[in-house]
N, C-alpha and C positions, 0 to 999 in steps of 0.2 A: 569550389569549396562552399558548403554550406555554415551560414552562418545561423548559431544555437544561441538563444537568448534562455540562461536561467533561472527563475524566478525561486528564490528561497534556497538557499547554500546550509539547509539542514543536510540529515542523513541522506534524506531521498535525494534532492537537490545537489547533494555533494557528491552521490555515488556515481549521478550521470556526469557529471562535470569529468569524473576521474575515469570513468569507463572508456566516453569519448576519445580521454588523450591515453588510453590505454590500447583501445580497438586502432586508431590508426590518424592520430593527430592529426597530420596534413591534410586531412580529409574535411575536417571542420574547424571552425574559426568561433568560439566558447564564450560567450560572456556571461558577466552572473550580475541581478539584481539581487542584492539583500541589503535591509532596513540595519543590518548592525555591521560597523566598517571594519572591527577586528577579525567579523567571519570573513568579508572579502580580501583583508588580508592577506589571513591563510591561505583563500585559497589562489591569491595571488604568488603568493611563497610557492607555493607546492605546484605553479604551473599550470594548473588546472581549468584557468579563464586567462584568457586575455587580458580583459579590461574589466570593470566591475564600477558598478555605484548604486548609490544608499535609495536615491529614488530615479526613476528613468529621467535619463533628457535626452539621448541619442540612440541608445541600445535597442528598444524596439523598433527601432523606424528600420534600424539595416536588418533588421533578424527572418529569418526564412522560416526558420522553427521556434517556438516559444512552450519551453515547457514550465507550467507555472504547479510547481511543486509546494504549493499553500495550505494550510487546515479548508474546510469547508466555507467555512464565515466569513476568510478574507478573499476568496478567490473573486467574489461578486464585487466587494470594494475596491480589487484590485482593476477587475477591468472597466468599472465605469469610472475611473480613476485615469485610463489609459484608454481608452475607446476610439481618440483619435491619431494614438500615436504607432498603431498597426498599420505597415505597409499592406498593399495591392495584392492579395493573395497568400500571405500572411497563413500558414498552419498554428495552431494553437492544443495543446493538449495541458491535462492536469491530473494529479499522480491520486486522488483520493481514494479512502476504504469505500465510501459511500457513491454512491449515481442514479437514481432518482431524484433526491430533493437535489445534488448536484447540478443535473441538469435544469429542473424545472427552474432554478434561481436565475442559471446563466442564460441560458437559451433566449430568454425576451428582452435580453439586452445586446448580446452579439451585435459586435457592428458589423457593415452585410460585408467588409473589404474581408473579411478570413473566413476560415473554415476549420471548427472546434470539433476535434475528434477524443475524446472521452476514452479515457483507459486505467489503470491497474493495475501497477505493477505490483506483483507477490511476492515482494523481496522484504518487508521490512526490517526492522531492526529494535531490540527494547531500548538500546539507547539513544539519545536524541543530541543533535548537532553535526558541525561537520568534521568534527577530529571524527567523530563514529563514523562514518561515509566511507565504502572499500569498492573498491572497481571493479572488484571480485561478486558481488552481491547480485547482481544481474546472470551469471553466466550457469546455465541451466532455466535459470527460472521462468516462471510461467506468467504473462501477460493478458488479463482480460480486456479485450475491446468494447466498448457500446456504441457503435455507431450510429449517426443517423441517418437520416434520408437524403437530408441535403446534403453532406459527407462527400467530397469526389470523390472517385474511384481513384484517379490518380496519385490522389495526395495521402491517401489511405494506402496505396504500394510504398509511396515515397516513405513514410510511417514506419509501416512496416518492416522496411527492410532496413530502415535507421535503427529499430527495435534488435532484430537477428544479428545485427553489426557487432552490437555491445553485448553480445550473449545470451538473451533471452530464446529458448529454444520452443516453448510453445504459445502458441497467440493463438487464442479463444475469441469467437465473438459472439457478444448472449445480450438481449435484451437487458436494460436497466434492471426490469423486476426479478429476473433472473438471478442476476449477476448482485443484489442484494440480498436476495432468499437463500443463494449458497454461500454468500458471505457470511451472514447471520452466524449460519452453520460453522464453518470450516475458522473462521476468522474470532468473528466478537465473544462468540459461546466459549471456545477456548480460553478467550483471554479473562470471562466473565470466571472460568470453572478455577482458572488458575490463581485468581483472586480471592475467591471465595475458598479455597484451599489452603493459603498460607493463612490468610485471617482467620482463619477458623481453630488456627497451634492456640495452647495454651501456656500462659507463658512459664507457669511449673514444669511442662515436660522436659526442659533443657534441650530442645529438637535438635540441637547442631551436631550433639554428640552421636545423633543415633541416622543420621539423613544418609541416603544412601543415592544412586542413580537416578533409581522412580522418583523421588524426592525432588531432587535436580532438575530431571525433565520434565516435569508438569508443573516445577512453579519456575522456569527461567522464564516465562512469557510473562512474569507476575508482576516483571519491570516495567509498570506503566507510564507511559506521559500520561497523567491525568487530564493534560487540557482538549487531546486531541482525541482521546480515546473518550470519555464522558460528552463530547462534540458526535463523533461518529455512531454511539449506541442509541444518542436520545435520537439523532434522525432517522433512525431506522429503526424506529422502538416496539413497531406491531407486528416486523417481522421476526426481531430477536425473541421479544416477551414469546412466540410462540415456538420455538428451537428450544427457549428457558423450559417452559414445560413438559416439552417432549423429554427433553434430558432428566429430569424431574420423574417422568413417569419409568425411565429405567432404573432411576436410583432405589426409586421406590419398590421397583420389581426387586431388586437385590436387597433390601432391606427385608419386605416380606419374605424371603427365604433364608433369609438368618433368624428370622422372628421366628418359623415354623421347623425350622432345623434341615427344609427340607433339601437337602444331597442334591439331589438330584437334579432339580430346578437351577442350580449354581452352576454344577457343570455345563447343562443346558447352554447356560447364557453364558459362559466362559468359550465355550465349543464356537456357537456363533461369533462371539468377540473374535476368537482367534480365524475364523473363515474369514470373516471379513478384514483383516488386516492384510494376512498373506495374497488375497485378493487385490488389496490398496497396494501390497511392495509390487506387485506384476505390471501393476500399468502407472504408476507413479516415477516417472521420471528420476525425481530427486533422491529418491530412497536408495 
């Protein structure tokens, strides 16, 4: 039976907690660290951990797996906080948007007894806590890896297959710089486009009356946690600021063609929109 140590009983923290005793209970032995004892509660109530407390005192020392599901800023607090309290071979992973500056922070503190494998999962959630946490949330979904060098291979299978257990059906593995650069994209640019979308209503239009689908779907991402999303864009602000302007210069394309009236140009860029979708539903998993 492997024993899972997990760090922050938010949504991320909460979904694995419930995944686990959802894929096949017996198989793993659960616990959860979080700083607030009404969430360990819960998730006491609901089964989901074994045992739980506010700050470690026994929980990491028996733990095989530790997934420490924290904003960016506390993850480094966390482990030099805890540095000696990782058993002998000890696996360590953590759930951020971000991995670069992730890395670079954690990386020169690791103590040498584990082995921190760096991942991703693409499940989030707009809302934030563990009543929002569903078991369900994992299964299809896509996991990115950053490994490193010193990474066993073995413990990188063991990982792995802990990963495919709960559902996640495709694992990626890309460079840090990589795996930032298409986040920008695919991730923070969305959530930036979607913000900038509702903010932008006036509050004369009475928009509720008239919102329709399109409406719905491009601002449901506009449910920010402020603390963790304005954390994640400033770390990563040279690769977004340049995703911002690229998006910028389409807008612009589509602006200049309603300016000039011209037809044709719109279609153009409608035609490609629509290639490149029905090209995204072919290999897109989730769609």
């Amino acid at each position: 039976m492997q024993k899972i140590a997990i760090v922050g009983l938010g949504v991320i923290g909460g979904s694995f907690a419930k995944a686990f005793k959802a894929s096949d209970s017996s198989n793993y032995y659960v616990m959860g660290i979080d700083r607030n004892q009404a969430t360990l509660d819960k998730a006491l109530e609901a089964g989901v951990i074994a045992e739980g407390e506010v700050e470690n005192e026994t929980i990491l020392q028996r733990a095989d797996i530790v997934i420490i599901a924290l904003y960016p800023e506390n993850i480094k607090e966390f482990i030099l906080h805890n540095s000696d309290a990782f058993k002998e071979g000890t696996i360590l992973t953590e759930t951020t948007g971000i991995k670069q500056y992730v890395i670079d922070s954690i990386v020169p503190i690791l103590p040498k007894q584990v082995d921190f494998i760096f991942g991703h999962p693409m499940a989030g959630r707009e809302s934030q806590g563990f009543e929002y946490s569903d078991h369900t949330a994992f299964i299809g979904a896509n996991y990115i890896l950053t490994p490193l060098a010193s990474n066993k291979s073995e413990n990188m299978d063991i990982f792995k297959a802990l990963l495919k257990k709960i559902g996640f059906q495709r694992l990626t593995q890309v460079t840090p710089i990589v795996h930032d650069e298409l986040i920008a994209y695919t991730s923070q640019l969305c959530h930036c486009i979607a913000a900038a979308l509702i903010n932008s209503d006036q509050p004369e239009r009475n928009t509720v009356q008239f919102i329709g689908d399109s409406y719905r779907d491009l601002t449901r991402i506009a449910k920010l946690n402020e603390n963790l999303w304005s954390e994640l864009m400033l770390n990563n602000k040279d690769v977004l600021v340049q995703v911002i302007s690229e998006f910028e210069a389409e807008m612009t394309k589509i602006k200049e063609s309603l300016l000039t009236d011209n037809k044709r140009e719109l279609e153009e860029t409608f035609i490609e929109a629509t290639r490149r979708r029905v090209d995204l539903e072919k290999n897109d998993l989730m769609i």
